[in-house]
PLY file of the C-alpha trace (Angstrom):
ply
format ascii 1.0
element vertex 484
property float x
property float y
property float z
element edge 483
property int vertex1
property int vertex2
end_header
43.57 9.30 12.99
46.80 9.09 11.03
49.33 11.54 11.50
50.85 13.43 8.65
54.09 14.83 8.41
55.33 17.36 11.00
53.23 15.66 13.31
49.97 17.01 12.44
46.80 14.92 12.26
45.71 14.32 8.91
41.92 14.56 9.23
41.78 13.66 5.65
42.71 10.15 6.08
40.07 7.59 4.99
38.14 5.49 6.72
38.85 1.34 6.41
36.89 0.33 3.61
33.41 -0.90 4.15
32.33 -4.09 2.10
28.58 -5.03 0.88
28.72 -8.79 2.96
29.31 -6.81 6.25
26.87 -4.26 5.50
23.90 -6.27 7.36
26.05 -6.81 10.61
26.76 -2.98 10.53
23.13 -2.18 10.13
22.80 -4.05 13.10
25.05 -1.95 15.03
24.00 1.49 13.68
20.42 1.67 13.50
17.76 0.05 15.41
15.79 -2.64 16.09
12.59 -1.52 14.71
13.32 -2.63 11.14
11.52 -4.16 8.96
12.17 -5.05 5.49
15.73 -5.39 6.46
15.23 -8.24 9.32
12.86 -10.50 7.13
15.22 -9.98 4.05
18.63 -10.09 5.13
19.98 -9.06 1.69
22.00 -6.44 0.14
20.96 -5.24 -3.11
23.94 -3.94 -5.12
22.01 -3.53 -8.89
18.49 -4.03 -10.29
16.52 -3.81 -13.03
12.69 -4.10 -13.66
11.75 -7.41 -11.31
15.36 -8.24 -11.02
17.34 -7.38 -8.13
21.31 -8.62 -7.51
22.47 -8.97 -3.56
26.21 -8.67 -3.34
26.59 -12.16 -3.01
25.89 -12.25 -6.55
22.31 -13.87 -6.12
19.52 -12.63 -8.31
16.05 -12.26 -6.93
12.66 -11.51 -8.78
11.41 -8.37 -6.39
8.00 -8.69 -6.12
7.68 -6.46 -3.34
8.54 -3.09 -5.98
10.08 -1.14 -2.65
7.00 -1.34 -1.30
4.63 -0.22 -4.18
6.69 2.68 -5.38
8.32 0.91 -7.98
5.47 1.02 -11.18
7.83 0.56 -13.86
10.16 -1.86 -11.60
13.72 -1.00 -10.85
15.84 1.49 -12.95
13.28 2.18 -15.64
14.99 3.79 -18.65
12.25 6.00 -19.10
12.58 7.23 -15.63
16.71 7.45 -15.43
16.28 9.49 -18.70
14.50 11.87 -16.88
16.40 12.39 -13.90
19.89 12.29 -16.42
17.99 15.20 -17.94
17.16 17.12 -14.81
20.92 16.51 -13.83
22.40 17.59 -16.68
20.79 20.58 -17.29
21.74 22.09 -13.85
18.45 22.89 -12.94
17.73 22.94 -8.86
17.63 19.79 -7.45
15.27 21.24 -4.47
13.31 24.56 -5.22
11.33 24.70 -2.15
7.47 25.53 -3.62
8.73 27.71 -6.17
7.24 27.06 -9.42
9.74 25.27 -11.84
9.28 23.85 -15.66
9.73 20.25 -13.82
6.85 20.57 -11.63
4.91 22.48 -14.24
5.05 19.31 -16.60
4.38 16.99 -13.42
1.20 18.53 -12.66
0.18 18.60 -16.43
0.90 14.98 -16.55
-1.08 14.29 -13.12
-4.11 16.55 -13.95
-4.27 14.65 -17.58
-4.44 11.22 -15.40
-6.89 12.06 -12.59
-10.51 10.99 -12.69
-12.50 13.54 -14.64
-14.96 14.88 -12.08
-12.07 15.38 -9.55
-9.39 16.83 -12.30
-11.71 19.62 -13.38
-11.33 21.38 -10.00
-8.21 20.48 -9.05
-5.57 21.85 -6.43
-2.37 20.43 -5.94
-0.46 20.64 -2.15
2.81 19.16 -2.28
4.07 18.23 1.06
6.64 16.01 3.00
7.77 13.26 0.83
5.77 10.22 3.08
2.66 9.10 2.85
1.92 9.70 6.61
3.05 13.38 5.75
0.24 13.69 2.91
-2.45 11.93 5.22
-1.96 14.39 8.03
-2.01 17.58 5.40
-5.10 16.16 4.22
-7.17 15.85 7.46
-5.83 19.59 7.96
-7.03 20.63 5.10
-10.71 18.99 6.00
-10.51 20.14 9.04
-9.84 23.92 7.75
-12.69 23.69 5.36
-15.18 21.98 7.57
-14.27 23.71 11.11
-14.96 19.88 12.76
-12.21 17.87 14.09
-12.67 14.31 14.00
-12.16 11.51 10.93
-13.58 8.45 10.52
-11.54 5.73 9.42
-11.44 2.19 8.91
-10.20 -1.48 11.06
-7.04 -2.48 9.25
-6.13 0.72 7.67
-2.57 0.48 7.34
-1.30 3.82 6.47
1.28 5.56 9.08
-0.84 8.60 9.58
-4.05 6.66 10.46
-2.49 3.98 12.34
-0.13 5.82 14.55
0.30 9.75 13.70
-3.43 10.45 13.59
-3.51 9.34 17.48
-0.40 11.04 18.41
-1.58 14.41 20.56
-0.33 17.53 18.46
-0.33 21.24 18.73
-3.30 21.21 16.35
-4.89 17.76 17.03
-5.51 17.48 20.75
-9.07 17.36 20.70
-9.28 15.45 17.19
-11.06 11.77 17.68
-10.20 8.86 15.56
-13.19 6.26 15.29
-12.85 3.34 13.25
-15.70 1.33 11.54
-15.76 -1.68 10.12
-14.48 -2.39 6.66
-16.71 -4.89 4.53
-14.43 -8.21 3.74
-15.29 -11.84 2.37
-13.04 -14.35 3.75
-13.02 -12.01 7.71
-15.87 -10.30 7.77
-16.77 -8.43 10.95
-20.44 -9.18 11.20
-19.79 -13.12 10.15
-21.31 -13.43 6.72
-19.50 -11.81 3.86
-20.56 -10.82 0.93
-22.86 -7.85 0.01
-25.22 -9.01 2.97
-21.65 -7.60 4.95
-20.94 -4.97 2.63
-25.09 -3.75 3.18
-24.02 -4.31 7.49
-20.78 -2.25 7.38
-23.30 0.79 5.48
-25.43 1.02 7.88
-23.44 0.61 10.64
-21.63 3.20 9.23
-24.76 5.34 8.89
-26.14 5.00 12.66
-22.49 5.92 13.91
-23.04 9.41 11.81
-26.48 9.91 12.55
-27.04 8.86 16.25
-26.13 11.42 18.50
-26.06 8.55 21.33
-22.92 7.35 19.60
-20.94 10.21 20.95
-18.95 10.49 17.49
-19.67 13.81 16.28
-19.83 14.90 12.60
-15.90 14.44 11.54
-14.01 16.52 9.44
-13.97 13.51 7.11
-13.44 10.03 6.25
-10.30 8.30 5.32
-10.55 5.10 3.47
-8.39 2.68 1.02
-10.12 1.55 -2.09
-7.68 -1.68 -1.48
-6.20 -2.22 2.33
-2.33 -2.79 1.70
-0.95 -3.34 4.77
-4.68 -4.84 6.56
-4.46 -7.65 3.74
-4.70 -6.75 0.39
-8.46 -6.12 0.95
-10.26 -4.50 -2.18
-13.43 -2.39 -1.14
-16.76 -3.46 -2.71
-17.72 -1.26 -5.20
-20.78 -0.57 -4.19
-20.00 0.03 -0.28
-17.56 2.72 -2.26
-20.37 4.53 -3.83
-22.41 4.09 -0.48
-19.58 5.92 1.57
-19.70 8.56 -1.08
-23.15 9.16 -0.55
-23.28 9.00 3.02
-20.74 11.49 3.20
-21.94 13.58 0.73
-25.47 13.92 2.14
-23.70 14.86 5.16
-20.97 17.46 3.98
-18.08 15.57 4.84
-14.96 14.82 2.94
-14.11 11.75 1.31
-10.41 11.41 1.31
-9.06 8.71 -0.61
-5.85 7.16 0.45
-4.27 5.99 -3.14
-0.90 6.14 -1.33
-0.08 2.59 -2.58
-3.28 1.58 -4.95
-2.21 4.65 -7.68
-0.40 4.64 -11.31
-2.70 1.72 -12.31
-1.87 -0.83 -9.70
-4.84 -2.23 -9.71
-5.79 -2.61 -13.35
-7.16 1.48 -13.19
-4.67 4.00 -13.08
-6.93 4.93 -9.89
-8.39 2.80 -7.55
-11.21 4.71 -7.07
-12.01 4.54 -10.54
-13.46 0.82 -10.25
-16.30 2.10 -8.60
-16.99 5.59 -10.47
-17.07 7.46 -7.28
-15.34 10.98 -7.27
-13.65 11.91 -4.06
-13.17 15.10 -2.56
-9.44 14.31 -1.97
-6.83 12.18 -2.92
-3.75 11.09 -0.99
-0.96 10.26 -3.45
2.46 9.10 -2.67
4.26 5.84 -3.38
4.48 5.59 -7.37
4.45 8.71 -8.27
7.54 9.70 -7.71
8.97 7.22 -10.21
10.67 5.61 -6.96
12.08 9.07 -5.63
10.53 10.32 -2.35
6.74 12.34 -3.63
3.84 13.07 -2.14
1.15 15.36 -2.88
-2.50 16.08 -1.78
-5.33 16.47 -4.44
-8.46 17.93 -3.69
-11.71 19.99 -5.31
-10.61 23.51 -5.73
-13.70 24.79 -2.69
-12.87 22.52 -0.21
-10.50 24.97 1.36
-11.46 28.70 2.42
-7.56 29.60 3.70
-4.86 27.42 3.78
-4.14 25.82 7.31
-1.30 26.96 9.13
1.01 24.72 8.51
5.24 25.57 8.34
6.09 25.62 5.05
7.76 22.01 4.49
11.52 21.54 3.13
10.62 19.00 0.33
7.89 19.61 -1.72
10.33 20.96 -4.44
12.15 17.78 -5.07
13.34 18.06 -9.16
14.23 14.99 -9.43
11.00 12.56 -7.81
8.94 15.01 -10.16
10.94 14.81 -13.23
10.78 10.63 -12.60
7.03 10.88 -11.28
5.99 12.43 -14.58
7.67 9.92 -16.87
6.52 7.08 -14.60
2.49 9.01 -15.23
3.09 8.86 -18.75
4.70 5.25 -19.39
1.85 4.03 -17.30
-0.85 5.98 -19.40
0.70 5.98 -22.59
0.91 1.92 -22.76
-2.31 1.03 -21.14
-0.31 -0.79 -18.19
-3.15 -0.56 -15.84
-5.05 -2.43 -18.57
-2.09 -4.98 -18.34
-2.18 -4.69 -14.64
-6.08 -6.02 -14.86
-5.45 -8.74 -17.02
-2.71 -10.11 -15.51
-4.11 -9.95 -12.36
-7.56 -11.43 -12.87
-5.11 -14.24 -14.29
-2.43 -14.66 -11.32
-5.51 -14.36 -8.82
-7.12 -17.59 -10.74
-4.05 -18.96 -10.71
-3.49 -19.04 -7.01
-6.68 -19.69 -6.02
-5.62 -23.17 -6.97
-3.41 -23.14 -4.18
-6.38 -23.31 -1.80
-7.65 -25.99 -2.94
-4.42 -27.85 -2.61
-3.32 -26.81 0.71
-5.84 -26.05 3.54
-3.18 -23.71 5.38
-4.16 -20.99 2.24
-7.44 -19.88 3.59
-7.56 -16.81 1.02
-6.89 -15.44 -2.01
-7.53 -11.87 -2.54
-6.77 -8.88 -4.53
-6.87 -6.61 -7.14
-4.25 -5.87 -10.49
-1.38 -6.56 -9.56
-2.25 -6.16 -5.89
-2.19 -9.26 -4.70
-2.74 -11.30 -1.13
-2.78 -14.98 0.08
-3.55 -15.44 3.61
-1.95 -17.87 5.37
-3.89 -19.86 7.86
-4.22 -23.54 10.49
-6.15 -25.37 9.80
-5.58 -27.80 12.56
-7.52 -25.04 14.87
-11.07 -24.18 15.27
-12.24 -21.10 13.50
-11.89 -17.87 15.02
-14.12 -17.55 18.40
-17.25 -15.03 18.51
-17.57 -15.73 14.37
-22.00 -16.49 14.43
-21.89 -17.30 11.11
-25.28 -17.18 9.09
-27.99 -19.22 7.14
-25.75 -22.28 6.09
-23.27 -22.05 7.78
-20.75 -25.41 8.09
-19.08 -26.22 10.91
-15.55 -28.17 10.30
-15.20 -26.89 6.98
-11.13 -26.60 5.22
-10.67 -22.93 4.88
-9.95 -23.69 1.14
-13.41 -23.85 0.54
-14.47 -20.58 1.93
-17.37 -19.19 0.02
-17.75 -15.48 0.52
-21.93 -14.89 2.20
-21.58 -18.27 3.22
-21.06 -17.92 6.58
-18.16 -20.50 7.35
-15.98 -19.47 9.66
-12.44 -18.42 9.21
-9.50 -20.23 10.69
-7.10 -18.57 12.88
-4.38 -16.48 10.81
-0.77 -18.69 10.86
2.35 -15.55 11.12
4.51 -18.14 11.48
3.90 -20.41 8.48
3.65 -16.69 6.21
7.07 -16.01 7.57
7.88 -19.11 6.66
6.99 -18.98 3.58
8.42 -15.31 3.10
11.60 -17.31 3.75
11.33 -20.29 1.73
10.76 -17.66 -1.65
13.74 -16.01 -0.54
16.18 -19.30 -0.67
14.26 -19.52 -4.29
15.14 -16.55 -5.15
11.78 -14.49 -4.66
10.95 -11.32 -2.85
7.66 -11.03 -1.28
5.89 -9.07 1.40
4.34 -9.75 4.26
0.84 -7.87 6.04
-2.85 -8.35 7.27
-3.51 -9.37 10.37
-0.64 -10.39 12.71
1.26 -10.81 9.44
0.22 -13.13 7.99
-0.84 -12.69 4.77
1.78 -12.87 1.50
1.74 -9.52 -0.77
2.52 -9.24 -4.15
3.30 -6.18 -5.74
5.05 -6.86 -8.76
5.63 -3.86 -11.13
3.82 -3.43 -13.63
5.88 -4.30 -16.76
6.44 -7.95 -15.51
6.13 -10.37 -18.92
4.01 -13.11 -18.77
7.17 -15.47 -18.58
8.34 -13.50 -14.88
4.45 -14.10 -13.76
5.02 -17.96 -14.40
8.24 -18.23 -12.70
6.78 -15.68 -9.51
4.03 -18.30 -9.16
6.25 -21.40 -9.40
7.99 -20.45 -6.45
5.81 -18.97 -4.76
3.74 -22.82 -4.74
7.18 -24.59 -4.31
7.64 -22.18 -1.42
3.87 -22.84 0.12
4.68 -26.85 -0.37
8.14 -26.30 1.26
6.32 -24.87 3.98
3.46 -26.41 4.58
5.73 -29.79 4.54
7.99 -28.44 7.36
4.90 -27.74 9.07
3.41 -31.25 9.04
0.30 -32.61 8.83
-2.83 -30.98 8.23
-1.32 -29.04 4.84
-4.09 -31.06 2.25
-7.27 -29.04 1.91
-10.39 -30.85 2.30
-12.49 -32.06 -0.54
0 1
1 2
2 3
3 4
4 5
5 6
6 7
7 8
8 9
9 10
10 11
11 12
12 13
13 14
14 15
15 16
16 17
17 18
18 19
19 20
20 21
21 22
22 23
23 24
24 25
25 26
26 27
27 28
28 29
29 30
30 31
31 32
32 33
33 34
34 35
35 36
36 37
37 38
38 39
39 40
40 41
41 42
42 43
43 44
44 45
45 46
46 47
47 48
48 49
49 50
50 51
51 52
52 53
53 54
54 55
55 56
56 57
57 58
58 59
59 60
60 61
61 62
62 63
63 64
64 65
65 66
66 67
67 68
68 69
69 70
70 71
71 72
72 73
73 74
74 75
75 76
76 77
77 78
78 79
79 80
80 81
81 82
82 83
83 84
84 85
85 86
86 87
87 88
88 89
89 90
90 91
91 92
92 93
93 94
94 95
95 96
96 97
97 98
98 99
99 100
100 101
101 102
102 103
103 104
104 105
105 106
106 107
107 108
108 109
109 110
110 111
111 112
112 113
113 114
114 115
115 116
116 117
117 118
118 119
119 120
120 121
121 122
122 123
123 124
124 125
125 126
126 127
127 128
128 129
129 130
130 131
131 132
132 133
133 134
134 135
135 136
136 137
137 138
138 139
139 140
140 141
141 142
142 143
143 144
144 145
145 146
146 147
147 148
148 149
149 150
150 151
151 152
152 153
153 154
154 155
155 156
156 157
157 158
158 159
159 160
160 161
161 162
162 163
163 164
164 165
165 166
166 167
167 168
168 169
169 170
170 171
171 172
172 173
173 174
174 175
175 176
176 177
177 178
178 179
179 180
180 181
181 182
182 183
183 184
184 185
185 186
186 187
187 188
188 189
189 190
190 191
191 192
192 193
193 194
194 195
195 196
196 197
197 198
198 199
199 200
200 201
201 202
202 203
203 204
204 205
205 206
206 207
207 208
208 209
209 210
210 211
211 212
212 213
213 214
214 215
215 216
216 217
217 218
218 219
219 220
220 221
221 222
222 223
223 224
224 225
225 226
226 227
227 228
228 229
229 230
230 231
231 232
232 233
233 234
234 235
235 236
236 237
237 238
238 239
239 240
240 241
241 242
242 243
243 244
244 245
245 246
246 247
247 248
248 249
249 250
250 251
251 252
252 253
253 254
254 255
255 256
256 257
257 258
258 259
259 260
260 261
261 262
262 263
263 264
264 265
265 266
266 267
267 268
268 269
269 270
270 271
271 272
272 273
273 274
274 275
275 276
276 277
277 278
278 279
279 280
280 281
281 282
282 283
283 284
284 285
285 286
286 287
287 288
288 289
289 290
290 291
291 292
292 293
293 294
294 295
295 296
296 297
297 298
298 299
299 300
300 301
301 302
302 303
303 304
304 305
305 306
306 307
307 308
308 309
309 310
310 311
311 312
312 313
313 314
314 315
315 316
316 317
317 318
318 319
319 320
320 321
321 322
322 323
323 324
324 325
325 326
326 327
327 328
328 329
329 330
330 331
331 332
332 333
333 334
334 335
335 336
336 337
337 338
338 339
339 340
340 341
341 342
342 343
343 344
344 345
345 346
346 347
347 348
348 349
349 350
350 351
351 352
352 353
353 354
354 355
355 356
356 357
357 358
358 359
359 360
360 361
361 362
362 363
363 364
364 365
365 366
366 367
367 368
368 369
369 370
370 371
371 372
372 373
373 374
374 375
375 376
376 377
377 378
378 379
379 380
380 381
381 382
382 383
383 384
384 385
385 386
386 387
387 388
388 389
389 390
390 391
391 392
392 393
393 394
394 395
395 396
396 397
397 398
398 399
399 400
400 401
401 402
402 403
403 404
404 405
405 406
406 407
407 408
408 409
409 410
410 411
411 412
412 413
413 414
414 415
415 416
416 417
417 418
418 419
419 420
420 421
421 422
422 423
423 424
424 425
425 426
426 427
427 428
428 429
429 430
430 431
431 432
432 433
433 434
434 435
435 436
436 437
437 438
438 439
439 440
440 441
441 442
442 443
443 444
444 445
445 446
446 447
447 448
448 449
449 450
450 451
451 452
452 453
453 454
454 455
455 456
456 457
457 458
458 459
459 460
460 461
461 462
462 463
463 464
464 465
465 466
466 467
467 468
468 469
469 470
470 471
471 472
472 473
473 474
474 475
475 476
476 477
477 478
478 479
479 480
480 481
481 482
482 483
C-alpha cells in the first residue's frame, strides 16, 4: 500500500494496471480449473459486433458459437443497445425484484404475442434465477405442486444443467424425487440399432411400457422433460412425430410435458419455437438463453391450471432484471418482426446440404445433423470398428465408411473421435472461426451462428470450417477419404 503524507496509508492508491494479453494467465490463477469455453478458446474478446468478435491481439474471429445460443441477433445488436440506452437513461430500476414495472409489462406482451397459440391463451409467466438450470428446477416444482408425484422422466443426452447434474443433487425438497432416463430416437446413434422411424416407433413404446408397467418400478412422474433439439447431446432434432407421441402419452396419462427451449427459442431453428415443428402444445416451457437479448433471463411458461398454489420456493433476487427484459423484448420483436426464423430455416436447410458434402469427402465426418441454424457434425475414426453391442437390422453392411450412413439402414456407427473435434475446434480458431464443441465425449462441432448472418458470412463459416476438417484430418493421417 503506498503511504501518503504524514505517514498514513493511502488506501486509495491504485492497483498496477492489468492488460488484456495477461488476462488468460490471470484467469488461470484466479478461478478454477473447471472451465470451459475459456481453455478450448484461449482468447480475449475486447469488441464485437453481429458474427464478429476482436481478441486484444487485434485478431478478428467470426463467432459462431453466439455465447452459447444467447446471442439471436449476434453481438451488440443496435436494436438491443437501444433498449438498454433507454432503460439507462431514463433512471428506471435496474433490479425491481418481482414488482411489476412498464419494462416487464412490454416483455411479457412481446412474449405472449410470440408463444404458440394453444399454450399463449392460458398463459402464466414465473420469472426466476437468471440460468437455465434455475428455470428447469422451478419447473419440475411447479409439476410436482400441481401433480403431488415426484419423479420426471427425462431423456439420454439431455444436456441441460438441471437434468444432468442439479436434478440428481439430494435437496430439501427433492430427496425422494427419481430421475429415469429413456431413450431419445436418433439416426446416425440410435439406441435400438436401426434409425429411422422404425427407432423413433422403438423409443415410443419403450417409453410407454416404462409408464405403464408397474414391474418397472418407475412410478407415474411429475412430468417429462425433453429438448425438441439436444444441444449439448449433439445437436439432435426430435422426430416430429415421436414429439406428438410424447404428447399423447403424457397427456393420456396426466403428466406434464415440459419443454426445455432453453437454447432451441427466438427462432433458432427456422420456428421461433422448436416445438412448433411438430404442432404439439406443451404444458410448460423452459425459456432462457435468447431471450434476454444476451443479458442473464429466464422464465417458466406454463397453462394457467397446472398449478393449485405456488410451491414454496424463497423468493429469488433476479427475476426483476430491467435491463435483460428491456433487451429480451427487442430481441422478441426483431426476430418476429423480420421473419428471421424463416431465414434461420432457409439458411439452414442450405448450410446442412452444404456440409453434408463433407461426409462424403472425408470418412472421419460420420454425421451431419441439425436444425436452423442449429447445427452439428460429428466427428468420427474410421480406422476402428463400429461401436460394439450395435445389432444392426435388415441390411445391414458390415465395413461400411461412416460417410455413407443411411438413417433405418442399420450400419453401424463408428466410434466418436474427441480428439480430432478438438482438433478441429483448434484448426477454425488459427482461421479465425469460433465453434463449439458437444455430443458424446465431445465430439461433435456446433454451430450456432446468430441469426442475422448474410449469406456472404455463411460462405466464409463453411470455408473454414472444410479447410479446418482437411487440416485435421491431414494431421491425423491416413484413413481421412470416405469410401465410395
Amino acid at each position: 500500500m503506498k503511504s501518503a503524507p504524514g505517514g498514513a496509508v493511502d488506501h486509495a492508491a491504485p492497483a498496477p494496471r492489468s492488460t488484456p494479453e495477461g488476462a488468460p494467465r490471470r484467469q488461470g490463477a484466479r478461478e478454477p480449473a473447471a472451465r470451459t469455453y475459456a481453455r478450448a478458446l484461449p482468447i480475449v474478446p475486447v469488441r464485437a459486433r453481429g458474427l464478429t468478435i476482436e481478441g486484444a491481439d487485434g485478431r478478428r474471429y467470426l463467432d459462431c458459437l453466439s455465447g452459447a445460443g444467447t446471442l439471436a441477433l449476434g453481438h451488440n445488436h443496435p436494436v438491443v443497445l437501444e433498449a438498454i440506452r433507454k432503460v439507462l437513461d431514463s433512471g428506471a430500476p435496474l433490479n425491481a425484484l418481482d414488482l411489476a414495472t412498464p419494462v416487464k409489462d412490454a416483455f411479457l406482451d412481446e412474449l405472449l404475442r410470440t408463444l404458440p397459440p394453444g399454450l399463449a391463451a392460458r398463459a402464466r409467466v414465473r420469472f426466476c434465477g437468471p440460468a437455465g438450470s434455475e428455470a428447469v428446477e422451478t419447473a419440475w416444482a411447479l409439476a410436482r405442486t400441481a401433480t403431488g408425484r415426484s419423479g420426471l422422466l427425462t431423456f439420454t443426452g439431455a444436456g441441460r444443467g438441471g437434468t444432468a447434474g442439479v436434478l440428481d443433487a439430494p435437496s430439501a425438497n427433492t430427496h425422494d424425487a427419481r430421475v429415469a432416463r429413456l431413450p431419445y430416437p436418433q439416426d446416425y446413434r440410435c439406441p435400438f440399432g436401426v434409425g429411422g422411424e422404425h427407432g423413433a416407433d422403438l423409443a415410443s413404446r419403450w417409453t410407454e411400457s416404462l409408464l405403464d408397467d408397474a414391474g418397472s418400478w418407475v412410478p407415474l412422474p411429475a412430468g417429462m422433460l425433453v429438448e425438441p433439439v439436444q444441444g449439448e447431446g449433439g445437436v439432435i432434432p426430435a422426430p416430429d412425430s415421436w414429439l406428438r407421441r410424447m404428447r399423447q402419452l403424457t397427456a393420456d396419462r396426466s403428466v406434464p410435458l415440459i419443454v426445455d427451449e432453453i437454447q432451441t427459442g427466438v427462432g433458432r431453428t427456422g420456428a421461433f419455437w422448436a416445438v412448433e415443428h411438430s404442432g404439439v402444445t406443451p404444458d410448460v416451457m423452459v425459456l432462457s438463453n435468447a431471450i434476454g437479448g444476451s443479458l442473464p433471463l429466464a422464465v417458466v411458461v406454463y397453462r394457467d391450471d397446472l398449478v393449485t398454489r405456488e410451491p414454496g420456493h424463497p423468493a429469488d433476487a433476479f427475476p426483476g432484471n430491467q435491463l435483460a427484459m428491456a433487451a429480451g423484448t427487442a430481441t422478441l420483436a426483431h426476430v418476429r418482426e423480420n421473419a428471421l426464423a424463416d431465414r434461420a430455416a432457409t439458411l439452414g436447410a442450405r448450410l446442412l446440404s452444404q456440409l453434408r458434402q463433407l461426409a462424403s469427402d472425408f470418412a472421419c465426418v460420420g454425421d451431419v445433423r441439425g436444425r436452423g441454424l442449429m447445427i452439428g457434425v460429428e466427428l468420427v475414426d474410421p480406422d476402428e470398428e463400429g461401436e460394439p453391442g450395435f445389432t444392426g437390422g435388415p441390411g445391414a453392411v458390415e465395413g461400411v465408411a461412416a460417410a455413407s450412413w443411411v438413417p433405418g439402414s442399420g450400419r453401424r456407427p463408428l466410434p466418436a473421435a474427441p480428439e480430432l473435434a478438438a482438433a478441429i475446434q483448434r484448426e477454425c480458431l488459427r482461421r479465425g472461426l469460433i465453434v463449439g464443441l458437444g455430443g458424446p465425449r465431445a465430439s461433435v462441432v456446433q454451430l450456432l451462428p446468430p441469426l442475422t448472418i448474410t449469406d456472404e458470412q455463411a460462405a466464409a463459416v463453411l470455408d473454414r470450417l472444410a479447410d479446418a476438417v482437411r487440416e485435421a484430418a491431414r494431421c491425423r493421417g491416413g484413413g481421412t477419404a470416405a469410401t465410395p
